[in-house]
C-alpha positions in Angstrom: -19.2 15.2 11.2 -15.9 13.9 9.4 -16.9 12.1 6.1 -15.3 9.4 4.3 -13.8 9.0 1.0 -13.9 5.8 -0.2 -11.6 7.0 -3.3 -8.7 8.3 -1.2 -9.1 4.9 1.2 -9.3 2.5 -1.5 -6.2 4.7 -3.2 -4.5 3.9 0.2 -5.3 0.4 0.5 -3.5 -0.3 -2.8 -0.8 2.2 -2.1 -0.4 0.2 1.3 -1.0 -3.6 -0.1 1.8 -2.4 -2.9 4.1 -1.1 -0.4 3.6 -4.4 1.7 4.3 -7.0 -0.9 7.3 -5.2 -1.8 9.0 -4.9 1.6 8.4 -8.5 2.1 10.1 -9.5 -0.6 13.5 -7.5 0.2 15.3 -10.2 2.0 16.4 -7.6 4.7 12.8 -6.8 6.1 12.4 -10.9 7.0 16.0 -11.1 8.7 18.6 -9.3 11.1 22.2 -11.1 11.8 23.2 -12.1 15.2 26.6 -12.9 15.6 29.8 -11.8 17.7 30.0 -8.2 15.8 26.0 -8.1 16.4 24.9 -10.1 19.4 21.7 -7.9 19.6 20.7 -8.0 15.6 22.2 -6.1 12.8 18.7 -4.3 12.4 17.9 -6.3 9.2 21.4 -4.6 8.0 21.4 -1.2 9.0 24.3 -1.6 11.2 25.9 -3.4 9.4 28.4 -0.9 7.4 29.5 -0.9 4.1 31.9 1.1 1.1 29.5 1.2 -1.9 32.1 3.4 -4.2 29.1 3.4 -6.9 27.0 5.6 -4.6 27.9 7.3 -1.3 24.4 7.5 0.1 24.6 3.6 0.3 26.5 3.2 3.7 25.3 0.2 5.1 24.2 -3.5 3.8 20.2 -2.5 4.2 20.5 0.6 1.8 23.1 -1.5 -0.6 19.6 -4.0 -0.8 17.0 -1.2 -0.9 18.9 0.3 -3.9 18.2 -3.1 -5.7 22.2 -4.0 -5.2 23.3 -0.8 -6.9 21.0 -1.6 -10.1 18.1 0.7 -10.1 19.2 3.4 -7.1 16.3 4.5 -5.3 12.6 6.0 -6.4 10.9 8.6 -4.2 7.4 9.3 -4.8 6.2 11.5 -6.7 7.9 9.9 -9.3 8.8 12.0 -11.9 8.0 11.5 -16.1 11.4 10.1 -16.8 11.6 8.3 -13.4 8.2 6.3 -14.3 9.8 5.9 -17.4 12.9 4.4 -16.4 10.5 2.1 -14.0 8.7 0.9 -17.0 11.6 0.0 -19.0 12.9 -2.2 -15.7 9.3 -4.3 -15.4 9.3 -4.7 -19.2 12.9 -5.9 -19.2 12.4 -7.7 -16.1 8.8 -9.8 -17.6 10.8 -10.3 -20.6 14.0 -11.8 -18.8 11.9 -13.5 -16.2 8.5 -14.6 -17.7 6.1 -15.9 -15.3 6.2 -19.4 -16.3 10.0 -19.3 -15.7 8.7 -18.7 -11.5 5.3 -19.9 -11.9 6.0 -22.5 -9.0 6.9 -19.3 -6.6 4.5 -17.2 -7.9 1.3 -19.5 -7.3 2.6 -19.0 -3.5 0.1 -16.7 -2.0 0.8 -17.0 1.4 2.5 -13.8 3.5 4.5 -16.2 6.1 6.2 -18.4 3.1 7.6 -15.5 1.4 8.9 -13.8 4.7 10.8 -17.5 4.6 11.6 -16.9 1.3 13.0 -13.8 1.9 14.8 -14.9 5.2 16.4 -18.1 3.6 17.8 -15.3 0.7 19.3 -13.3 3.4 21.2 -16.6 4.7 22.3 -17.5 1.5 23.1 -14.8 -0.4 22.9 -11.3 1.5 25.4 -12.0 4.4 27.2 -14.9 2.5 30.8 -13.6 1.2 30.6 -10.2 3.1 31.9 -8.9 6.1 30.8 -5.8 8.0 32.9 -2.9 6.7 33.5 -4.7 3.1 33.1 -3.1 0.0 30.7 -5.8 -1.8 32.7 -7.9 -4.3 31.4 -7.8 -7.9 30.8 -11.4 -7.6 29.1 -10.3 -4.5 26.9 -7.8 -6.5 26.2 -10.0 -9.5 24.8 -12.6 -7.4 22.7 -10.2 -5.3 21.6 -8.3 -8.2 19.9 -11.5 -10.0 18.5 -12.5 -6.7 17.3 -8.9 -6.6 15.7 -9.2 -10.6 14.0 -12.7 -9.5 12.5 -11.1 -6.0 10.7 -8.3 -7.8 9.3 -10.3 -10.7 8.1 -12.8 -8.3 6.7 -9.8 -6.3 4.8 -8.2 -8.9 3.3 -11.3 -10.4 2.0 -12.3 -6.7 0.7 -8.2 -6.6 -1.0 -8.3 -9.8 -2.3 -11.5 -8.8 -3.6 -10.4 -5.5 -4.8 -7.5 -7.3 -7.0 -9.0 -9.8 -8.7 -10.9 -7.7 -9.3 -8.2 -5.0 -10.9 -6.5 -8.1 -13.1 -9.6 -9.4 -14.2 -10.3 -5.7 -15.4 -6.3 -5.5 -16.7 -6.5 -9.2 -18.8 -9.4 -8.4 -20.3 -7.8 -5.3 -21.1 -4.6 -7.2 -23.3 -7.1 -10.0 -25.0 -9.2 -6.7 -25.5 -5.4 -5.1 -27.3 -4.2 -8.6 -28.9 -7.6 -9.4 -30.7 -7.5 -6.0 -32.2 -3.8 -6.5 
């Protein structure tokens, strides 16, 4: 008879929820160019190509945004000592740069379909603005998506610590009615 391990379920469930609120908030997971060049999609930007000089591995517009714009690279769990290190010296410079009240009117958005718009009105405006398939991205270009970038995951981790505080005060306060009632 398989058992079940609520530990390794509810470390899934955050792992997942984490995973979620992120992707949704990298403007090339909510959009995918149509256009003469792409008259089927550009697969939220993995066809469309790209030189990225800075890094190699970045070959097309989707890994150029995955990358954070060429800021922070890429992080592959497990993350190492000095790679959780390096993360916690980006959220500290990023809460510092961008306190919550600066986005509080974003932030206090807690609804999935609005940020996919968010995200999808980013991708108009910034992501395929000033770029053509085959480009090597302009530093204006990368300035411009780099700040994007800094705002999209301060505003994501505010909503996540959001969401996740009150996922844990909800279960808190069952676990006190469960008790109270024994």
């Amino acid at each position: 008879k398989p058992s079940f391990d609520s530990e390794l379920a509810l470390s899934f469930s955050w792992r997942y929820l984490i995973h979620l609120v992120g992707d949704i908030h990298q403007p090339l997971h909510a959009s995918s160019l149509f256009s003469g060049e792409f008259p089927h999609g550009d697969r939220g930007g993995n066809s469309f190509h790209i030189t990225f000089p800075e890094d190699k591995q970045v070959k097309n517009l989707h890994a150029l945004w995955d990358a954070c714009v060429g800021q922070y690279g890429s992080v592959w769990a497990p993350v190492t000592e000095v790679q959780w290190d390096d993360l916690t010296a980006i959220a500290a410079n990023l809460t510092e740069t961008i306190p919550r009240s600066k986005v509080a009117s974003r932030v206090s958005i807690l609804d999935e379909r609005v940020w996919a718009e968010e995200s999808n009105k980013i991708s108009e405006e910034v992501v395929y603005a000033d770029i053509k398939s085959g480009d090597t991205p302009s530093e204006e270009y990368l300035a411009r998506g780099r700040a994007v970038v800094n705002e999209q995951l301060a505003v994501a981790g505010y909503r996540l610590a959001d969401i996740m505080m009150k996922v844990y005060q909800q279960a808190h306060m069952n676990e006190e009615v469960i008790l109270e009632s024994m």
